[in-house]
C-alpha positions, -999 to 999 in steps of 0.1 A, spaced: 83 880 916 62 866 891 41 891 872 10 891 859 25 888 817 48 859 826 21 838 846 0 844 812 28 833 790 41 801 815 0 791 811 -4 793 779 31 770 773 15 747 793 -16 745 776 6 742 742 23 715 758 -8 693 771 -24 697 735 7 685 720 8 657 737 -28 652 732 -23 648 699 13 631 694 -8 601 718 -38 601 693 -14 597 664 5 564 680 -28 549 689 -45 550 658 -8 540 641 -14 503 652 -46 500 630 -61 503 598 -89 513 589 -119 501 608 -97 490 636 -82 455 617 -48 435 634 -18 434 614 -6 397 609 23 386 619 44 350 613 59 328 640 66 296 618 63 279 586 63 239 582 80 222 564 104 250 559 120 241 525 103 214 498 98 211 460 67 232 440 34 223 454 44 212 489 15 222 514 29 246 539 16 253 569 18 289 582 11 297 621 8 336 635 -15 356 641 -42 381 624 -45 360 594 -82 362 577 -103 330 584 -115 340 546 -88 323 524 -97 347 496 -87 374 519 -49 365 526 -21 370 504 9 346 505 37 346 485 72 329 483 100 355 478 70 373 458 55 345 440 17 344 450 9 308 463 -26 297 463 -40 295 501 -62 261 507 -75 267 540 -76 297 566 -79 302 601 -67 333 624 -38 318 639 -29 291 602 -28 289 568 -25 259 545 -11 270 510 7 253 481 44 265 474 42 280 442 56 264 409 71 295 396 83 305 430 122 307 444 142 303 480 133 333 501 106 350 527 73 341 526 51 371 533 17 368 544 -10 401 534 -43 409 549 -62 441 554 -43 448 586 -10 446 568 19 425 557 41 399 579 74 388 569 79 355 578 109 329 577 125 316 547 110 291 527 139 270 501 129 254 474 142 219 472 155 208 435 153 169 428 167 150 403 154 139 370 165 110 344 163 115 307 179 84 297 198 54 308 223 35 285 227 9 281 189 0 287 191 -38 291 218 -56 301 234 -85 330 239 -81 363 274 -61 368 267 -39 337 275 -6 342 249 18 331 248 56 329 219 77 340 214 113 323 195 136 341 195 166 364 199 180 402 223 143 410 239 153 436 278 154 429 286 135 460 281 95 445 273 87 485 243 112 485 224 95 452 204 62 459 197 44 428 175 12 428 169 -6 400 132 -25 400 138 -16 439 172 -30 442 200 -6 454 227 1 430 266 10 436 270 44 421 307 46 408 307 83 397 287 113 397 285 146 384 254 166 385 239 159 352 255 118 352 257 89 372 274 59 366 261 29 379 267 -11 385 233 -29 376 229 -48 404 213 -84 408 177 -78 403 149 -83 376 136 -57 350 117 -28 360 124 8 369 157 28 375 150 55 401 171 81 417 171 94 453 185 125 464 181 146 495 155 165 474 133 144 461 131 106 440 129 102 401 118 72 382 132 70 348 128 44 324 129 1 326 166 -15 325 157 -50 310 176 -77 321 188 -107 302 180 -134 310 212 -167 316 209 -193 296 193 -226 312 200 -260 295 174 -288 303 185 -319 282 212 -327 259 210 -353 231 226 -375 223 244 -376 266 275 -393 254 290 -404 218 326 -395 201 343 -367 193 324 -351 159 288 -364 173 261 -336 163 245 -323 202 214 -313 203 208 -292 234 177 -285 245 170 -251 271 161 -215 272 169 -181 263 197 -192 239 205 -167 216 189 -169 180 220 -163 161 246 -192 165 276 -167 168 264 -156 197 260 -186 215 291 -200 228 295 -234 236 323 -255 255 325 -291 266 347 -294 296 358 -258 286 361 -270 253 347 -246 226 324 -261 200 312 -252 164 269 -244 169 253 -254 136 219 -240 139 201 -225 167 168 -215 182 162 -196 213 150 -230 225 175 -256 209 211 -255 198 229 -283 173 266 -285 182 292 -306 171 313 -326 202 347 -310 197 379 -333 189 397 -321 216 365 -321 244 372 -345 269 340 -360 297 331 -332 315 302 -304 312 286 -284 285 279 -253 293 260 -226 269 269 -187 274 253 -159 258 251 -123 267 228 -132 297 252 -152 313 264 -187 319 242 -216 321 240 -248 343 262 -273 332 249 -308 321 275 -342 314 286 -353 281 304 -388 284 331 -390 256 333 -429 242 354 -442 216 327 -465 207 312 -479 173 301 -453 144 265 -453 141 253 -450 108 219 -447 96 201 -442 64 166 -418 53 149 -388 50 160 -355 63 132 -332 82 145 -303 58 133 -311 26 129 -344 30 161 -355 14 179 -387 11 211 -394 32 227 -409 59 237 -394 96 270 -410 108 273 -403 148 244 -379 146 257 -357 119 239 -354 88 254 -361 52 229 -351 22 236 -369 -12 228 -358 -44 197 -359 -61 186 -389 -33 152 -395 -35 151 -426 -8 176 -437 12 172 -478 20 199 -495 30 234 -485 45 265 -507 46 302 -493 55 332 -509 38 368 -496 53 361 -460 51 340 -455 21 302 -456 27 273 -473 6 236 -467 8 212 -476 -22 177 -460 -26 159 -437 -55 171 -412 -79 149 -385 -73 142 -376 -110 141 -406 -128 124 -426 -99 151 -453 -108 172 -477 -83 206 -459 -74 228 -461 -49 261 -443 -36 298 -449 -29 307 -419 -7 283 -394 -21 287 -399 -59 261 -415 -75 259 -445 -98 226 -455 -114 216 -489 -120 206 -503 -153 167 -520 -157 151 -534 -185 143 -511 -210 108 -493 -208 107 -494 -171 99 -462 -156 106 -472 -119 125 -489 -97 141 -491 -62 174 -504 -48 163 -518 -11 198 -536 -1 235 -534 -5 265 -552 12 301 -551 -3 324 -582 -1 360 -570 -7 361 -548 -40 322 -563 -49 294 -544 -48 256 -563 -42 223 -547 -45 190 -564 -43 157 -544 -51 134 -542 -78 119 -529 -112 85 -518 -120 52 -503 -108 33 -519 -87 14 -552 -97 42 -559 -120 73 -556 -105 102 -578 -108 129 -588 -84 161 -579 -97 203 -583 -85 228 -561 -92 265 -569 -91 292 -538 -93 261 -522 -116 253 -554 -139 219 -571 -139 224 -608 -124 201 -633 -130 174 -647 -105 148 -674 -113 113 -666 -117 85 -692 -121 66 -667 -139 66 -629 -156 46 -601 -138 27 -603 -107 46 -589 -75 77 -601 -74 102 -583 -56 137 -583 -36 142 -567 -2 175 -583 9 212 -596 -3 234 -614 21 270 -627 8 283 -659 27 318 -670 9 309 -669 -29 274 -672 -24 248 -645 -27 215 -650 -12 187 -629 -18 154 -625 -6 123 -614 -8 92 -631 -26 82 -645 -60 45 -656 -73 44 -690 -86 10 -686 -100 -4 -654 -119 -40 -677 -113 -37 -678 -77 -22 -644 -78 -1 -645 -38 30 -642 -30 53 -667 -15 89 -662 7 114 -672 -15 158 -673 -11 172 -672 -43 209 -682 -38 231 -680 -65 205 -672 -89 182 -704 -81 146 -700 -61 133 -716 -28 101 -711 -16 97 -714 22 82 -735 41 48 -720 54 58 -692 33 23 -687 14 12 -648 14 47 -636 29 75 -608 18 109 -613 27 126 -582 39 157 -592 59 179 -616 56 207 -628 78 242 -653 77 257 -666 107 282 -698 99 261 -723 79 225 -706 88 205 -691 71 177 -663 88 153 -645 76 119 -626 77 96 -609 65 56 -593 63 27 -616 64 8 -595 31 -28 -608 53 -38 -583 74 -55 -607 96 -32 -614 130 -50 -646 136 -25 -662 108 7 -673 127 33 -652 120 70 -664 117 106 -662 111 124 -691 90 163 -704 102 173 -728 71 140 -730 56 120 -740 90 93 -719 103 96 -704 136 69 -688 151 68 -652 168 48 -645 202 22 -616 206 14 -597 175 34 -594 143 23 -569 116 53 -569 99 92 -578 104 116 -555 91 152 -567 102 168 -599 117 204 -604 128 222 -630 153 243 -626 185 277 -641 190 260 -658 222 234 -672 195 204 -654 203 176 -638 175 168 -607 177 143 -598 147 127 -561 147 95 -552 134 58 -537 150 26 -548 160 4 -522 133 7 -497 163 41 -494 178 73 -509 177 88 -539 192 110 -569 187 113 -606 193 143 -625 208 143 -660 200 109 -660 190 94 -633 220 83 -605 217 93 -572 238 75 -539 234 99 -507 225 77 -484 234 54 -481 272 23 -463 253 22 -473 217 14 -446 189 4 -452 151 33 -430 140 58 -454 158 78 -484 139 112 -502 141 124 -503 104 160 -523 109 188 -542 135 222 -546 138 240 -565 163 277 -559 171 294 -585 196 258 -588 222 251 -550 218 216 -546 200 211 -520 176 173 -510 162 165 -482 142 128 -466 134 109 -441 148 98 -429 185 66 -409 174 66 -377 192 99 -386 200 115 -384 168 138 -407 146 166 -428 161 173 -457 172 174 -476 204 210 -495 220 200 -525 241 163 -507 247 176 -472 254 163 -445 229 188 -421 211 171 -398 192 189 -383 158 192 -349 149 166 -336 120 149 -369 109 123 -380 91 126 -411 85 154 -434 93 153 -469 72 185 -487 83 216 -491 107 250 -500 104 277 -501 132 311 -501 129 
């Protein structure tokens, strides 16, 4: 029976109880807020989920503050800075000095742990080496974060993909591949670098080669680009053949045609490559010999197949004539402006009469162990004409003393010497007249008032020559004598400067017009040259068998001479004065 004390003590349990609960109820609903009632955010996603420093992430939940100011973010603790806010997104930047972990996003209402976030390491390059290079090279890029797997780096060099041999994470190596200068760059899974320019060099091209064919020793000129400066490091071959470069340009190389080269094509390497091949044509022709003036220096010598030979103390080089082996050529002395000439580079002076202060020796030929040079003595507007034999004065008849008389020529014809050039019968009338001395003894030639003999050819019983009309006028008839008759040349004939004969009979006399060079066969004239040029002139001929041979000068061209009407320009000339082919 329940009594009046224990119905007081079960209500006031009860009443304990309800306030109890009261209370505990109280506490849990106020637990899920802040002050002032505020949400506590939470996270449901980050994007993109891993990157380098600075990515823009993208955080989606809910609770955030719409004031950016008002939401704290950080990356495994690192404060990031928060671009833009909404309630349910946030836009911040992954923090430089931040590290793989939880981002955590702060408010008023509390903190949200959110999902990882992992920062993303990509590569660097400090150097590359080497830095230029061919195609093929292989190169090694320094650097950091490579990825040690050589499949997992992309390497491109000016965009081109590379094959990467090895790998380690600090090193790749690397084979440049075919592409043109510009940047290396790496590409891993975390990112691209660009590092610095791989320059490539460039193969050698070859655009023309000079002379195309000629015999073994001939001095090549071969024309092109990106040939290395330094002739040691450009290697040359004909038909595989290596040759000796004499000098060389980035532009222009000067080799000599190796002895054992055969037909075939030359080919110039360098550390850039290979270049394109272009035909050389071996002969076993003629030697081509030619006498004048170097480019360098302006020295006297003579080029034989192209290659130059410098003589001593050669001021002038005139004439060229080739005896067996041994080679002639007459000219200047440089210092004592007197007539010289030399027998295989050693000089031999010749003897004038005494006083004279100048001289030149303009012609030589060599008839078995005798030696013949024709020139002359003097200054100008009193020279002499004057023959030497094996280095002795010979005589030659002269109507008169002083005046311009001079010799340009000496031909030998069984025991006879001719020689001409032109005497002045008359100080009072005061011109010159085309005179043959032979043996000594003068003829004046027909029609030969006011001209200078400067070539002189034998063929049997005839005798050619011809010579400069010293009137500038071209309405004069010009001409060429055979045995003293006057023969006259077509078109216009400023001056004629060598004459030689055929074996099929025919003339063929070289000279120019006052503007550009040219040459007459049997009297007619035939232009060298399509666009004539003031600083263009043929200066000599020499036939062998029906094969034409004219020396002079092309203009911008150069110094050569022509074969049948085809140019060959010579290496470093500049000036070439006579030919002779043997």
């Amino acid at each position: 029976m329940l009594t009046y004390a224990n119905n007081k003590t079960f209500i006031m349990k009860k009443t304990l109880t309800f306030f109890f609960l009261v209370a505990v109820s109280i506490i849990a609903i106020t637990g899920c807020k802040k002050s002032g009632g505020v949400p506590a955010p939470t996270i449901t996603a980050i994007s993109p989920a891993s990157g380098i420093a600075n990515t823009a992430v993208t955080i989606t939940g809910t609770n955030f503050d719409a004031t950016a100011s008002k939401n704290t973010v950080k990356f495994n603790g690192t404060i990031a800075t928060v671009t833009s806010a909404s309630s349910t997104s946030l836009v911040v930047m992954a923090p430089a000095a931040g590290s793989t972990g939880v981002v955590t996003v702060t408010t008023s209402g509390g903190t949200a742990t959110g999902p990882a976030f992992t920062y993303l390491q990509p590569p660097t390059i400090t150097s590359i080496s080497p830095a230029t290079g061919i195609a093929n090279t292989v190169v090694t890029i320094s650097g950091t974060n490579f990825k040690t797997t050589t499949t997992n780096n992309v390497v491109k060099f000016n965009g081109v993909t590379a094959t990467v041999q090895t790998a380690t994470s600090t090193s790749l190596t690397v084979s440049a591949p075919v592409s043109t200068t510009g940047t290396v760059s790496v590409t891993t899974s975390d990112g691209t670098a660009n590092g610095p320019t791989f320059t490539y060099i460039p193969a050698p091209t070859i655009t023309s080669i000079n002379p195309a064919s000629g015999p073994a020793g001939s001095a090549v000129t071969i024309t092109g680009t990106d040939f290395d400066a330094t002739a040691a490091n450009d290697i040359v071959k004909f038909n595989g053949v290596t040759a000796a470069v004499t000098s060389a340009t980035t532009t222009q190389l000067v080799v000599t045609a190796p002895v054992t080269g055969t037909t075939g094509n030359v080919t110039v390497t360098t550390t850039g490559g290979t270049s394109n091949g272009m035909p050389f044509t071996y002969t076993t022709g003629p030697d081509i010999y030619l006498a004048g003036l170097n480019a360098s220096g302006g020295s006297g010598g003579y080029w034989k197949n192209n290659s130059w030979v410098s003589l001593t103390n050669c001021g002038a080089a005139f004439s060229i004539y080739v005896s067996g082996t041994d080679v002639y050529v007459s000219g200047v002395d440089i210092s004592s402006l007197l007539p010289a000439y030399w027998k295989n580079g050693t000089e031999n002076t010749l003897p004038v009469t005494a006083g004279v202060t100048a001289g030149q020796a303009r012609s030589i030929v060599v008839s078995g162990t005798d030696v013949y040079i024709a020139g002359l003595e003097g200054s100008p507007g009193n020279t002499a004409p004057r023959l030497w034999k094996n280095g002795v004065s010979q005589s030659l008849a002269l109507p008169v003393t002083g005046g311009d008389q001079r010799a340009f020529a000496v031909a030998i014809s069984g025991s006879d010497v001719y020689v001409a050039g032109n005497a002045q019968p008359s100080l009072a009338t005061g011109h010159q007249v085309a005179t043959i001395w032979k043996n000594g003894a003068a003829t004046y030639l027909t029609n030969g008032d006011y001209y200078s003999l400067s070539s002189l050819f034998i063929n049997g019983a005839d005798i050619y020559a011809a010579g400069q009309n010293v009137i500038t006028s071209f309405s004069n008839p010009r001409y060429y004598w055979k045995n003293n008759t006057p023969i006259t040349l077509s078109g216009t004939a400023y001056r004629c400067t060598g004459i030689g004969v055929t074996t099929s009979g025919d003339v063929y006399i070289s000279g120019d017009d006052g503007l550009s060079p040219q040459y007459w066969k049997n009297g007619t004239v035939t232009p060298l040259l399509p666009n004539p040029s003031s600083a263009s002139y043929a200066t000599g001929v020499f036939i062998v068998s029906n094969d034409v041979y004219i020396c002079g000068n092309y203009g911008g061209g150069g110094s050569g001479y022509w074969k049948n009407g085809t140019w060959n320009q010579v290496n470093n000339a500049q000036s070439i004065n006579a030919i002779f082919v043997k």
